[in-house]
PDBQT receptor file of N, H, CA, C and O in Angstrom, charges set to zero:
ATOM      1  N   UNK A   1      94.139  78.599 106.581  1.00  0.00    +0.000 N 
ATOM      2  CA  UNK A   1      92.729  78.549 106.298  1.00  0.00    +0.000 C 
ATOM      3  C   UNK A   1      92.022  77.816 107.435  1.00  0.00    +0.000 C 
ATOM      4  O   UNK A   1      92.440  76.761 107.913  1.00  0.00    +0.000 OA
ATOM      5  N   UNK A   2      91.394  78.180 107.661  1.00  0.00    +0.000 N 
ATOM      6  H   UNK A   2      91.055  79.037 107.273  1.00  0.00    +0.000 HD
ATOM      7  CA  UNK A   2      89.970  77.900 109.339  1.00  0.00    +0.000 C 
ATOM      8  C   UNK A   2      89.270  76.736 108.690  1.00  0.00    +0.000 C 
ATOM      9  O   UNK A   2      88.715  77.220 107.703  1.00  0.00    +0.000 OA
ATOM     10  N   UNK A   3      89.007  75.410 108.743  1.00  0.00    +0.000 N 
ATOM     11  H   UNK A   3      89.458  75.017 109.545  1.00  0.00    +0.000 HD
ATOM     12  CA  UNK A   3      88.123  74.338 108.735  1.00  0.00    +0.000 C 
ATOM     13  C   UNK A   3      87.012  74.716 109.238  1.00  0.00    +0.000 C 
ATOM     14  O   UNK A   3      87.146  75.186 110.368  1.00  0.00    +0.000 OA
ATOM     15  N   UNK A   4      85.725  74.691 108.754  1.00  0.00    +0.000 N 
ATOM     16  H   UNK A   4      85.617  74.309 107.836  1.00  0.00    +0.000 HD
ATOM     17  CA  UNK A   4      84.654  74.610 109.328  1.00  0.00    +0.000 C 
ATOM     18  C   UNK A   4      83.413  73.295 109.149  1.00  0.00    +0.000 C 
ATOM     19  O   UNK A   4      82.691  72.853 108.255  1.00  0.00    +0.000 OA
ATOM     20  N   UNK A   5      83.718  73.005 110.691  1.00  0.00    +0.000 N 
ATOM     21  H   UNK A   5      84.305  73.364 111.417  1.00  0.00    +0.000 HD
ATOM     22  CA  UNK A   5      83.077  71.837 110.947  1.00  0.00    +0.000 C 
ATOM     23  C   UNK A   5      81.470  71.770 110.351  1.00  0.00    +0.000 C 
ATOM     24  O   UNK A   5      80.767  72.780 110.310  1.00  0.00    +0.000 OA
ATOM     25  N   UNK A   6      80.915  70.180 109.814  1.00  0.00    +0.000 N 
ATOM     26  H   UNK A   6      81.486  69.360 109.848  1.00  0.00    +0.000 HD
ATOM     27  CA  UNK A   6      80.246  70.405 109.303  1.00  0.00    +0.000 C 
ATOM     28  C   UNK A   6      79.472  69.340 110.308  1.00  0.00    +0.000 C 
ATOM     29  O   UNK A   6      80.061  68.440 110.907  1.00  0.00    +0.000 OA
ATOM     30  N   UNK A   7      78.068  69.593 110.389  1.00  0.00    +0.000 N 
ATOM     31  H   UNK A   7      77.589  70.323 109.903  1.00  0.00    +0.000 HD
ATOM     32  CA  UNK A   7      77.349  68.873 111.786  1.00  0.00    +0.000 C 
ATOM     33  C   UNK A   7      76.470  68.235 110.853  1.00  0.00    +0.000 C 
ATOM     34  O   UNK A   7      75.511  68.897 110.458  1.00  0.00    +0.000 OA
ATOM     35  N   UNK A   8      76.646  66.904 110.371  1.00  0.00    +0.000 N 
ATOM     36  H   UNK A   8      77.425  66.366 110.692  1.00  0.00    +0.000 HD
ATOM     37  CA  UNK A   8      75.823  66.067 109.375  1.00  0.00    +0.000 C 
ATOM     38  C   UNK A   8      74.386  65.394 110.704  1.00  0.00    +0.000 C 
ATOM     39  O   UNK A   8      74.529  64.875 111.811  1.00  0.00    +0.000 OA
ATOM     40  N   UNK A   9      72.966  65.774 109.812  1.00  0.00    +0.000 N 
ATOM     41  H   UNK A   9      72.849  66.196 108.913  1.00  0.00    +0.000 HD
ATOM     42  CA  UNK A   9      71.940  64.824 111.119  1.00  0.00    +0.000 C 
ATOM     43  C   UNK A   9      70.585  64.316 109.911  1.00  0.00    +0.000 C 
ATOM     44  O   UNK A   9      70.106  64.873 108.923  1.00  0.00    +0.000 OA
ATOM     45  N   UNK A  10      70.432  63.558 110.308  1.00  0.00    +0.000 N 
ATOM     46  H   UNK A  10      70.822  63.106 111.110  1.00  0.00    +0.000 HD
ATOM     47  CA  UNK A  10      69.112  62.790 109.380  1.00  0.00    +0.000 C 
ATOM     48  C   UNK A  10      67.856  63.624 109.630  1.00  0.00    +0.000 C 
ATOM     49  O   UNK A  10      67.734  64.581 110.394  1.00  0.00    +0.000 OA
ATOM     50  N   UNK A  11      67.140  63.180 108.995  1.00  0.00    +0.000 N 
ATOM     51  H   UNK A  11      67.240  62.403 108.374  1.00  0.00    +0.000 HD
ATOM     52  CA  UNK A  11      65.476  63.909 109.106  1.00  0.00    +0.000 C 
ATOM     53  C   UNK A  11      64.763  63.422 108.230  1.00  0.00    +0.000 C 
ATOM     54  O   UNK A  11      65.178  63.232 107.087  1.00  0.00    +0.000 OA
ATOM     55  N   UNK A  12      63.956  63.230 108.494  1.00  0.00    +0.000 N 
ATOM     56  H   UNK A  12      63.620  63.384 109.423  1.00  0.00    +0.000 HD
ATOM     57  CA  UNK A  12      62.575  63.002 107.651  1.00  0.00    +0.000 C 
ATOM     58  C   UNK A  12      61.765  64.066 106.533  1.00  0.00    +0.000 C 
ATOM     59  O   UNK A  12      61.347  65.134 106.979  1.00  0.00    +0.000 OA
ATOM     60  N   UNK A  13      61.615  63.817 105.450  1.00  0.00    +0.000 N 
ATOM     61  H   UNK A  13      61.955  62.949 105.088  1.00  0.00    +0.000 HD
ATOM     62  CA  UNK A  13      60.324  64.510 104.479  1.00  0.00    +0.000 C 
ATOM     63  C   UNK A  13      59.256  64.255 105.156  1.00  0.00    +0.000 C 
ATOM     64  O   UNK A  13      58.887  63.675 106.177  1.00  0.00    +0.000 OA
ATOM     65  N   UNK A  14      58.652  65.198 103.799  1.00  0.00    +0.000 N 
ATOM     66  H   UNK A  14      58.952  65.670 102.970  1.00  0.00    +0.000 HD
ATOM     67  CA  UNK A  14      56.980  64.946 104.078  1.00  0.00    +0.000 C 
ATOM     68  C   UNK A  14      56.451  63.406 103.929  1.00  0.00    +0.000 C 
ATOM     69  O   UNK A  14      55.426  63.005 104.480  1.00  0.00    +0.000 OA
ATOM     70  N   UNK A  15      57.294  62.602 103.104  1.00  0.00    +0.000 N 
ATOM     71  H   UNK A  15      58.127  62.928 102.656  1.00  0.00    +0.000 HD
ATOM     72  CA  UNK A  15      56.948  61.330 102.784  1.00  0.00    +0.000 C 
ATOM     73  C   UNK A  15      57.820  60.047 103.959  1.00  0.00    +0.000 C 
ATOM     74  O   UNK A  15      57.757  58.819 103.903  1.00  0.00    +0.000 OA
ATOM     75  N   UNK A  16      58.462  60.790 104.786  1.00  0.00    +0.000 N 
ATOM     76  H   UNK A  16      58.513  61.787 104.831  1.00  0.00    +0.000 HD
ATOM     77  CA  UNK A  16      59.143  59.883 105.697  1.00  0.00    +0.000 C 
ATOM     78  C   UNK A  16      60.253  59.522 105.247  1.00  0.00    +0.000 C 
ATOM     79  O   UNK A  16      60.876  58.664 105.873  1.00  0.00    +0.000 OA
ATOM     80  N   UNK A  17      60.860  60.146 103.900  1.00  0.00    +0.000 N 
ATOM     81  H   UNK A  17      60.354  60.843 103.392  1.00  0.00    +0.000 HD
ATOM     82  CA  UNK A  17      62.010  59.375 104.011  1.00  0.00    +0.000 C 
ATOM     83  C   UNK A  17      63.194  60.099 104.428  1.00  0.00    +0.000 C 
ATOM     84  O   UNK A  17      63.249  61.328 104.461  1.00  0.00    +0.000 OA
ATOM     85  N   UNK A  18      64.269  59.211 104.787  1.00  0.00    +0.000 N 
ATOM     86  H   UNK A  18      64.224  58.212 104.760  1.00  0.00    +0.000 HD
ATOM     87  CA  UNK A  18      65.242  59.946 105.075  1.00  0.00    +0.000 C 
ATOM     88  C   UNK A  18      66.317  60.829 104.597  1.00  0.00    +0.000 C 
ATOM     89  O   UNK A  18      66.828  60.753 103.480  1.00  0.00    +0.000 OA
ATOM     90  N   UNK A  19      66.608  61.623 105.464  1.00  0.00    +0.000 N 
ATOM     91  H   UNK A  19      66.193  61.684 106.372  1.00  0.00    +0.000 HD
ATOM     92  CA  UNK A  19      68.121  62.541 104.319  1.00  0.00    +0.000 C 
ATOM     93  C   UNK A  19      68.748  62.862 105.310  1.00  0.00    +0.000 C 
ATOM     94  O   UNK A  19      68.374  62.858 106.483  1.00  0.00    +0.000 OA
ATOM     95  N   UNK A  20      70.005  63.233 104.748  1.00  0.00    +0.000 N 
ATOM     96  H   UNK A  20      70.309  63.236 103.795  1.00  0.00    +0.000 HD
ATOM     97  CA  UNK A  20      71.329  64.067 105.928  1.00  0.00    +0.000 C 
ATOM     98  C   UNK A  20      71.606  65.529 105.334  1.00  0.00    +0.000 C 
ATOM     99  O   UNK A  20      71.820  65.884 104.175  1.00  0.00    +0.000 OA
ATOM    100  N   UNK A  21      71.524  66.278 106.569  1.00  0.00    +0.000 N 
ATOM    101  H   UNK A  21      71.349  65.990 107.510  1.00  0.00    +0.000 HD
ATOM    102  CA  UNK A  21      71.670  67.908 105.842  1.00  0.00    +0.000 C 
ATOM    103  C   UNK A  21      72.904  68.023 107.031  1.00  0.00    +0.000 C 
ATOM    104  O   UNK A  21      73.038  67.274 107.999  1.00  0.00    +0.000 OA
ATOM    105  N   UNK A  22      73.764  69.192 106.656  1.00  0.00    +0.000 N 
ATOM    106  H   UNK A  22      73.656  69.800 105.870  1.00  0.00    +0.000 HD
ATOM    107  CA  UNK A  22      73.842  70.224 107.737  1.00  0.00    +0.000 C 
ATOM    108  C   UNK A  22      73.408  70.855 108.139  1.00  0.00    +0.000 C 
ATOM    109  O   UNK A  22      72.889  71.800 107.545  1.00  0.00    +0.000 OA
ATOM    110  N   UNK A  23      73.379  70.661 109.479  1.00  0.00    +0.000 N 
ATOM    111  H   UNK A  23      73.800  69.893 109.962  1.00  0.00    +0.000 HD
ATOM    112  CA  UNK A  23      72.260  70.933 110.068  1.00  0.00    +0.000 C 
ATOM    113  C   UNK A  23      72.180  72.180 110.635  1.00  0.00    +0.000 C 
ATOM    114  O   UNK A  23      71.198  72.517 111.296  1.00  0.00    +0.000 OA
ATOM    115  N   UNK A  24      73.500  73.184 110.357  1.00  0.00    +0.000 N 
ATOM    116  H   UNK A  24      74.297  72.910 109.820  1.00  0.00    +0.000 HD
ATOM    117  CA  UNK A  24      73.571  74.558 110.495  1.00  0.00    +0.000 C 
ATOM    118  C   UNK A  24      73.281  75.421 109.317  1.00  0.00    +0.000 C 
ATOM    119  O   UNK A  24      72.826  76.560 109.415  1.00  0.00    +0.000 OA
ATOM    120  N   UNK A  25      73.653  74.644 107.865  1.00  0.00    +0.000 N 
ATOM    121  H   UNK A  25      74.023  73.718 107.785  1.00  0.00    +0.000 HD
ATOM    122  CA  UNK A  25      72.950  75.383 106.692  1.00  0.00    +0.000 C 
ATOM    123  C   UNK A  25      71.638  75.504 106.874  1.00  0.00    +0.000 C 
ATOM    124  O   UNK A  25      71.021  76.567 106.805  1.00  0.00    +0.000 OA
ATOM    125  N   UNK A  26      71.007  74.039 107.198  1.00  0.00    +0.000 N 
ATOM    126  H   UNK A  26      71.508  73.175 107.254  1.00  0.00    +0.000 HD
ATOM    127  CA  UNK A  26      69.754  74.209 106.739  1.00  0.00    +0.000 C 
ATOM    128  C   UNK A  26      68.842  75.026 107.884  1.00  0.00    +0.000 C 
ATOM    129  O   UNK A  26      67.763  75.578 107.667  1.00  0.00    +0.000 OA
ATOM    130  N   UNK A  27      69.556  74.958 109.154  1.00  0.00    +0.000 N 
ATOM    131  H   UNK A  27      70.433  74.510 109.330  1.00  0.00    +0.000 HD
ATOM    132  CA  UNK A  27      68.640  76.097 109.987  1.00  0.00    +0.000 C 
ATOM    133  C   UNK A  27      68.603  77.547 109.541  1.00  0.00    +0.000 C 
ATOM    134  O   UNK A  27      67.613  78.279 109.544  1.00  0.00    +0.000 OA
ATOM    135  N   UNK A  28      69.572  77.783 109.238  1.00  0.00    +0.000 N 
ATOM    136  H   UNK A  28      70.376  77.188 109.235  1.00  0.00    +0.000 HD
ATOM    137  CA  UNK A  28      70.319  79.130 108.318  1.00  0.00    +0.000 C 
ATOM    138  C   UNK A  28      68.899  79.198 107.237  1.00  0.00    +0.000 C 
ATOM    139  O   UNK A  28      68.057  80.085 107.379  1.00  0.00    +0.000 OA
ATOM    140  N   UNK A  29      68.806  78.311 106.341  1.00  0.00    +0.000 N 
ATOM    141  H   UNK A  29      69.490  77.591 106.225  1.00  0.00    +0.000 HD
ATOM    142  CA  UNK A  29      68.420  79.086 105.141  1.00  0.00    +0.000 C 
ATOM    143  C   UNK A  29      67.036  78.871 106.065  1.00  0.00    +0.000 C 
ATOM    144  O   UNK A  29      66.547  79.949 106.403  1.00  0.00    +0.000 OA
ATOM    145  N   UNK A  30      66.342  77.740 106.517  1.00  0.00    +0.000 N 
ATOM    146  H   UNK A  30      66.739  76.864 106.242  1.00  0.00    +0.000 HD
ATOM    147  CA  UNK A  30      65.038  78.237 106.770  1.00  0.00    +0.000 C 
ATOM    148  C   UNK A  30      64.602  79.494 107.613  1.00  0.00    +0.000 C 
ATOM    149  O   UNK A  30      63.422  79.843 107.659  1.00  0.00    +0.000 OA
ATOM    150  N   UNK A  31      65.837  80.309 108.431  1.00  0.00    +0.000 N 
ATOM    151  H   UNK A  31      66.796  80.025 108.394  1.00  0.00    +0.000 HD
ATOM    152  CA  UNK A  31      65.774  81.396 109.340  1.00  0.00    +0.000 C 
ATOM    153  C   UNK A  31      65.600  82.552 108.081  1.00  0.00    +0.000 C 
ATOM    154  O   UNK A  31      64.968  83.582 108.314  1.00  0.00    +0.000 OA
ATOM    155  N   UNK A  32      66.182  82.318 106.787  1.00  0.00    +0.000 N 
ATOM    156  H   UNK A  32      66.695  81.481 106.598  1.00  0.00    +0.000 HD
ATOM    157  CA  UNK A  32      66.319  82.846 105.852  1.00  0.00    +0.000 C 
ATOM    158  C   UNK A  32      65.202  83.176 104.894  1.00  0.00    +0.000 C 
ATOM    159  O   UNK A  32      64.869  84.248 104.389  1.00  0.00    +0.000 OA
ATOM    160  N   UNK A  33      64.768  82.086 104.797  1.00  0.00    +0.000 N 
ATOM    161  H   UNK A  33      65.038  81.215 105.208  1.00  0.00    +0.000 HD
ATOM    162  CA  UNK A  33      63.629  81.635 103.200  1.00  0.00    +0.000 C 
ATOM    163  C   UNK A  33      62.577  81.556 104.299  1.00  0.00    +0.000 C 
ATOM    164  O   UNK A  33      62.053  82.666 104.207  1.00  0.00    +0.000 OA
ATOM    165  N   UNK A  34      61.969  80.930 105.258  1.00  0.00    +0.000 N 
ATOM    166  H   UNK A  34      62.395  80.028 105.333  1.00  0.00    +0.000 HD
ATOM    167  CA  UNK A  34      61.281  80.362 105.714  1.00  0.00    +0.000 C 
ATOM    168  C   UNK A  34      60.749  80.768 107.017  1.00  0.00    +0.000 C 
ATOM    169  O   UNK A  34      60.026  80.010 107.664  1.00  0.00    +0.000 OA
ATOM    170  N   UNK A  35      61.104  82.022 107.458  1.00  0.00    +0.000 N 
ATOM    171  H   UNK A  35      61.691  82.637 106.932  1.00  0.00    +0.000 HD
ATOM    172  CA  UNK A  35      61.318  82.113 108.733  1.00  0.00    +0.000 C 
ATOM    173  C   UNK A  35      59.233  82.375 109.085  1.00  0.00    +0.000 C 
ATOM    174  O   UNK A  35      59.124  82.351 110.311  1.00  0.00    +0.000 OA
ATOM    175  N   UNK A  36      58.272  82.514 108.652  1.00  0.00    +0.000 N 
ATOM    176  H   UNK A  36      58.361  82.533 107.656  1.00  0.00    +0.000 HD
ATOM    177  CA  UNK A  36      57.292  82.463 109.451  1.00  0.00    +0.000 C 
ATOM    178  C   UNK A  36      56.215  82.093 108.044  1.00  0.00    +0.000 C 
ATOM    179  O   UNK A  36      56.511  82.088 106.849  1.00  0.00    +0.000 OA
ATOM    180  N   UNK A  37      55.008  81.826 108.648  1.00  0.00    +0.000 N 
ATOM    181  H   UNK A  37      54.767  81.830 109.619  1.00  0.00    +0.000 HD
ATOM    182  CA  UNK A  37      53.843  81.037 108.227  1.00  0.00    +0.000 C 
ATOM    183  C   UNK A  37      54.084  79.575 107.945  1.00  0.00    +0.000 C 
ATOM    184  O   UNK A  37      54.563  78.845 108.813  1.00  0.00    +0.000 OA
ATOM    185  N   UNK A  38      53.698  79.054 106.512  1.00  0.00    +0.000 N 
ATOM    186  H   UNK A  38      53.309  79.647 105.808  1.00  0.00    +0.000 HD
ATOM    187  CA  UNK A  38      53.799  77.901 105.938  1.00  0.00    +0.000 C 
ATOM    188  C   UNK A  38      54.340  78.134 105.370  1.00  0.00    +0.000 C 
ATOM    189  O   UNK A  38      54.414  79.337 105.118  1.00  0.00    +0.000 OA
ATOM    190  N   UNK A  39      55.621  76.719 104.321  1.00  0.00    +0.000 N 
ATOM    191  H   UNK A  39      55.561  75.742 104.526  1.00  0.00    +0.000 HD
ATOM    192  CA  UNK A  39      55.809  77.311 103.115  1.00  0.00    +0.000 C 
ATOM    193  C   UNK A  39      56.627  75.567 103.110  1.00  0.00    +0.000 C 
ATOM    194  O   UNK A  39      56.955  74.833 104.042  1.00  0.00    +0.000 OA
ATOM    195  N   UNK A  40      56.708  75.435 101.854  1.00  0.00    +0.000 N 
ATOM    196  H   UNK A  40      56.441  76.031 101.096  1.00  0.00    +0.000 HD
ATOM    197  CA  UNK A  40      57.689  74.218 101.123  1.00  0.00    +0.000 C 
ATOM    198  C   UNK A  40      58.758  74.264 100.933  1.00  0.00    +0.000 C 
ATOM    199  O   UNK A  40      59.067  75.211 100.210  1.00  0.00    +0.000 OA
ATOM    200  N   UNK A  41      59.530  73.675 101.242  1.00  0.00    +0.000 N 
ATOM    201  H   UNK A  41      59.280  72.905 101.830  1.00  0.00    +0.000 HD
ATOM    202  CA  UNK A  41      60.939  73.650 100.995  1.00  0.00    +0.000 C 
ATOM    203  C   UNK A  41      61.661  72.466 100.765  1.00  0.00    +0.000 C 
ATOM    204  O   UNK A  41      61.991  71.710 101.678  1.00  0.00    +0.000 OA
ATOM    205  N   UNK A  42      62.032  72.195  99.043  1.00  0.00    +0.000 N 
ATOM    206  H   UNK A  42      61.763  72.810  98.302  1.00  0.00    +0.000 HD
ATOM    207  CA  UNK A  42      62.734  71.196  98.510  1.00  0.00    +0.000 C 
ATOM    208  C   UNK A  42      64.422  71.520  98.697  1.00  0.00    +0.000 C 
ATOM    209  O   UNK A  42      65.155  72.505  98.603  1.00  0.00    +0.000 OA
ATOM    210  N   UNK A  43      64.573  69.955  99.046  1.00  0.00    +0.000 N 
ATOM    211  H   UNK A  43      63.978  69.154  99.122  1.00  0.00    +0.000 HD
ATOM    212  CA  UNK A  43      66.313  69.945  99.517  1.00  0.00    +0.000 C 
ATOM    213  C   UNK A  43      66.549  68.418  98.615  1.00  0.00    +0.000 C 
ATOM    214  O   UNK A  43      66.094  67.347  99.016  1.00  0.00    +0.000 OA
ATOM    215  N   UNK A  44      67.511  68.612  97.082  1.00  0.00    +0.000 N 
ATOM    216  H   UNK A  44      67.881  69.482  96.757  1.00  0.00    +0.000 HD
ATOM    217  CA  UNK A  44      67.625  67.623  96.571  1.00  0.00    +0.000 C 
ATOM    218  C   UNK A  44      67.017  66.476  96.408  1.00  0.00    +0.000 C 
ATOM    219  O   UNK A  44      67.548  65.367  96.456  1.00  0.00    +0.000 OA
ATOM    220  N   UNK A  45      65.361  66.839  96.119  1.00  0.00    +0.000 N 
ATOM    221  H   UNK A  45      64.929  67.740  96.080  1.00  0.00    +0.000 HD
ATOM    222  CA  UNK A  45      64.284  65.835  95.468  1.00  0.00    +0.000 C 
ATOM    223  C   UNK A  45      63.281  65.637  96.475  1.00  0.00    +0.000 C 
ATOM    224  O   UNK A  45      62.168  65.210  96.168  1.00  0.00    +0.000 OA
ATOM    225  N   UNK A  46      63.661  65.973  97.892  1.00  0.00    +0.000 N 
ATOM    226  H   UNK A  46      64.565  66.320  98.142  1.00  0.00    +0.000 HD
ATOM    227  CA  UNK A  46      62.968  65.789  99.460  1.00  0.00    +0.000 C 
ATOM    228  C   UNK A  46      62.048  67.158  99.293  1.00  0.00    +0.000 C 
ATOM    229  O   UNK A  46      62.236  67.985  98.401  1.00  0.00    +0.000 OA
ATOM    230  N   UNK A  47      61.002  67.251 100.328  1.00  0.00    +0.000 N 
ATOM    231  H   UNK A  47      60.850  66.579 101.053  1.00  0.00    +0.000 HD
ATOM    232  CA  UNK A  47      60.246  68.371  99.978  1.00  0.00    +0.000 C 
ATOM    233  C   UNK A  47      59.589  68.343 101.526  1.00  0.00    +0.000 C 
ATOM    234  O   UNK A  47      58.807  67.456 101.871  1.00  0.00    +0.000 OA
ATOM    235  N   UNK A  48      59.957  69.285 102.288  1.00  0.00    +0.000 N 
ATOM    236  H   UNK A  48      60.592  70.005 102.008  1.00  0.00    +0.000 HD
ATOM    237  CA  UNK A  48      59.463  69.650 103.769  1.00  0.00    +0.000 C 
ATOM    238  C   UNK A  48      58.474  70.578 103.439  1.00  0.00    +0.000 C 
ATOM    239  O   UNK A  48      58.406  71.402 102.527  1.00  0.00    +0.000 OA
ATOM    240  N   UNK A  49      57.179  70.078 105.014  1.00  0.00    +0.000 N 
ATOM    241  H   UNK A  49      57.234  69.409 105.755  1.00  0.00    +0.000 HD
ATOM    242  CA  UNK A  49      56.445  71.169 105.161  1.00  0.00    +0.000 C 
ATOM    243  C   UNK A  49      56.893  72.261 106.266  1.00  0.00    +0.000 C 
ATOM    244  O   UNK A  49      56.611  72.001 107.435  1.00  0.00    +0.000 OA
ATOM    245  N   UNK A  50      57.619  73.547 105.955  1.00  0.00    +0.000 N 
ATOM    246  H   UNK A  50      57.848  73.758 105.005  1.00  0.00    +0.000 HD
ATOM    247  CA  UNK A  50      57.551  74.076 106.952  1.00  0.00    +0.000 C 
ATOM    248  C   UNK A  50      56.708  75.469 107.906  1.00  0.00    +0.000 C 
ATOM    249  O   UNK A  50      56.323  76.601 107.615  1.00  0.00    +0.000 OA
ATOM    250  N   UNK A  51      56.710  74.603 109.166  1.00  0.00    +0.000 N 
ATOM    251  H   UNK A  51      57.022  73.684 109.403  1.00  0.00    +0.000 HD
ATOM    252  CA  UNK A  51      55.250  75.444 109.770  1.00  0.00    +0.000 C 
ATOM    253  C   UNK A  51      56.846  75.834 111.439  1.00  0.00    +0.000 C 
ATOM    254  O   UNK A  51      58.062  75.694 111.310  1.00  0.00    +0.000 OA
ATOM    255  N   UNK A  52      56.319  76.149 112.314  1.00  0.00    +0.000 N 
ATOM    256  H   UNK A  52      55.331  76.262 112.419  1.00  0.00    +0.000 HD
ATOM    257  CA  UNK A  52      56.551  76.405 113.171  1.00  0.00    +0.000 C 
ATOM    258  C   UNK A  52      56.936  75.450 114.221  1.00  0.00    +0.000 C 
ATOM    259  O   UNK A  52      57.856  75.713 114.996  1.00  0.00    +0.000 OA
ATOM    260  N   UNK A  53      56.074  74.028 114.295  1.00  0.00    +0.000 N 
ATOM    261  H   UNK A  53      55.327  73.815 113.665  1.00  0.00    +0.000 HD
ATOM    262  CA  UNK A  53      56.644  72.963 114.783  1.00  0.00    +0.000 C 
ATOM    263  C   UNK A  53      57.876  72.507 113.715  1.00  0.00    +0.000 C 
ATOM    264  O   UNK A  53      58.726  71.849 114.315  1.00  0.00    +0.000 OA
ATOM    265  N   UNK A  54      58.102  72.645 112.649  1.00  0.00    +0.000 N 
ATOM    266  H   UNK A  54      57.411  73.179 112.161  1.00  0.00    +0.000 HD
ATOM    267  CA  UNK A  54      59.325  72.081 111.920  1.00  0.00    +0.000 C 
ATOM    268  C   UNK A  54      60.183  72.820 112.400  1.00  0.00    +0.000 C 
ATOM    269  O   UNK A  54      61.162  72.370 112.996  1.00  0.00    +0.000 OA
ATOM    270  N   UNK A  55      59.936  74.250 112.201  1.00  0.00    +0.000 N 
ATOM    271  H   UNK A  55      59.141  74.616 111.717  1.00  0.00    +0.000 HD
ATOM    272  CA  UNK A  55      61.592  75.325 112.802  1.00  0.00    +0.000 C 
ATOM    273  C   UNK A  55      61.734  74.759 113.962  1.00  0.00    +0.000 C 
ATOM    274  O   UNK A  55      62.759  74.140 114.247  1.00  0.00    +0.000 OA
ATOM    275  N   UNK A  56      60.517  74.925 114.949  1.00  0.00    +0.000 N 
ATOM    276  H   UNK A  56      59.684  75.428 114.718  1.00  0.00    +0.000 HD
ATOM    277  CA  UNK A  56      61.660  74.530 116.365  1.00  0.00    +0.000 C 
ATOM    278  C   UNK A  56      62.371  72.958 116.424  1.00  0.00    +0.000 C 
ATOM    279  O   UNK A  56      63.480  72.754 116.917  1.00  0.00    +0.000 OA
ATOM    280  N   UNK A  57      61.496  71.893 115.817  1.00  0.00    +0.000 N 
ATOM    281  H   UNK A  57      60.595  72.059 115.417  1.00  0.00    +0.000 HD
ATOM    282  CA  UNK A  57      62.205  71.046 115.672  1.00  0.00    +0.000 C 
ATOM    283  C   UNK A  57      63.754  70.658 115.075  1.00  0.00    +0.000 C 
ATOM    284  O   UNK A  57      64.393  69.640 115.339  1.00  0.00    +0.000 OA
ATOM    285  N   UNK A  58      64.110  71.642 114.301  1.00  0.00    +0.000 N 
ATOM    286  H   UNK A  58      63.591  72.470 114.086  1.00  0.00    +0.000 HD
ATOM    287  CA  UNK A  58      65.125  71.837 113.740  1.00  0.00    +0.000 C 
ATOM    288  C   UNK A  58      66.101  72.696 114.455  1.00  0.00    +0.000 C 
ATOM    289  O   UNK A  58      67.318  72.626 114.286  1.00  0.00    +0.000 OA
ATOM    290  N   UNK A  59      65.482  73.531 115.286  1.00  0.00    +0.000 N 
ATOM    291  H   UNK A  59      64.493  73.588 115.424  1.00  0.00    +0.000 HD
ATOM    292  CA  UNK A  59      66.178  74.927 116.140  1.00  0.00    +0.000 C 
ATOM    293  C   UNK A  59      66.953  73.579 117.230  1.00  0.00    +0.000 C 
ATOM    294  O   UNK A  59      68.077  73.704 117.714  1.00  0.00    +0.000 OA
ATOM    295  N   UNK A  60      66.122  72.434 117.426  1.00  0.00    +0.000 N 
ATOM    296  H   UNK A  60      65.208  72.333 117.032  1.00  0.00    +0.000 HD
ATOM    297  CA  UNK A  60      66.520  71.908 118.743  1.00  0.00    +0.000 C 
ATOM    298  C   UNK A  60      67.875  70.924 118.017  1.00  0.00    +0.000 C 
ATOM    299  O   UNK A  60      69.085  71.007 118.226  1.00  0.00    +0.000 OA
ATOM    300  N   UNK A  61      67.140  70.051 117.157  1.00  0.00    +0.000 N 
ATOM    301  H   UNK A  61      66.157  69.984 116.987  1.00  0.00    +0.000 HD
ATOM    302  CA  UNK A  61      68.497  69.673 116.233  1.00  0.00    +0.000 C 
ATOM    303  C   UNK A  61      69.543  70.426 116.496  1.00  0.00    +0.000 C 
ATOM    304  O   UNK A  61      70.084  70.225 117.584  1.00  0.00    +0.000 OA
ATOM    305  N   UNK A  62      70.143  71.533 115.556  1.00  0.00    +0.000 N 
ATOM    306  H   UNK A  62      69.704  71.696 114.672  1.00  0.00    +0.000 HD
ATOM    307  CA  UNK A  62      70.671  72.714 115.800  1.00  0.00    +0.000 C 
ATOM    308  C   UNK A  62      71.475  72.710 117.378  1.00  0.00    +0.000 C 
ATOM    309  O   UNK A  62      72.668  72.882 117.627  1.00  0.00    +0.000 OA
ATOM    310  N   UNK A  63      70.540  72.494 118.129  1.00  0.00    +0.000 N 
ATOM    311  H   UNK A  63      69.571  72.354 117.926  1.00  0.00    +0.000 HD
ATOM    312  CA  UNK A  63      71.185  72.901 119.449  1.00  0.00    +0.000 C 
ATOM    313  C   UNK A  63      72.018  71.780 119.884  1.00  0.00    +0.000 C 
ATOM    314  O   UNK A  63      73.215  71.633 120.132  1.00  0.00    +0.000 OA
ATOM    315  N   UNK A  64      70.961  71.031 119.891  1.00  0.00    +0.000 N 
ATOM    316  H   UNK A  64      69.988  71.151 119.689  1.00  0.00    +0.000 HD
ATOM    317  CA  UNK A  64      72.021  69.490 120.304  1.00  0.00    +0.000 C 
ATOM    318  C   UNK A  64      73.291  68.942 119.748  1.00  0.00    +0.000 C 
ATOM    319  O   UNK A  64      74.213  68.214 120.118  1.00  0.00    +0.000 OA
ATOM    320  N   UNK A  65      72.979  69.521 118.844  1.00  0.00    +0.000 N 
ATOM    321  H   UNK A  65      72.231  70.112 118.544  1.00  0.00    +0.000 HD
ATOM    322  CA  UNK A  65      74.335  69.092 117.879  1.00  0.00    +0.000 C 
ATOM    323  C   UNK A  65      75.719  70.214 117.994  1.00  0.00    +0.000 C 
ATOM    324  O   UNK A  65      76.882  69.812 118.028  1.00  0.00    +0.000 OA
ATOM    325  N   UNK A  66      75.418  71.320 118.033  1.00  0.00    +0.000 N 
ATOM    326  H   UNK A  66      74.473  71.646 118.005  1.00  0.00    +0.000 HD
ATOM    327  CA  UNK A  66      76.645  72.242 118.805  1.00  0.00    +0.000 C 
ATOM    328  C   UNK A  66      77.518  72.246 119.480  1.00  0.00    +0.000 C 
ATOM    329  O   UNK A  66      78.101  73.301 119.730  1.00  0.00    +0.000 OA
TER     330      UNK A  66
């Protein structure tokens, strides 16, 4: 069975606080759920606004962490 590495990174809500996602799921589902305009997206009680500066901010996450 193949291990697949999991790339844990912090981030901020809408309210500043902090959380740890993977940071390849969660680019995934917002490429998924989220991929253009505005829209909300709750992750275990946290609640992002996402616009276009959030994806790329996250796209770059994503990258750095690879």
């Amino acid at each position: 069975m193949q291990s697949v590495e999991m790339k844990k990174v912090k981030i901020l809500d809408d309210s500043q606080n902090e959380i740890e996602v993977d940071i390849k799921s969660f680019y995934q589902h917002l490429k998924k759920y989220h991929s253009i305009g505005e829209s909300l997206h709750e992750e275990r009680g946290h609640y992002f606004t996402v616009d276009e500066k959030f994806r790329k901010k996250i796209k770059q996450l994503l990258d750095l962490n690879s």
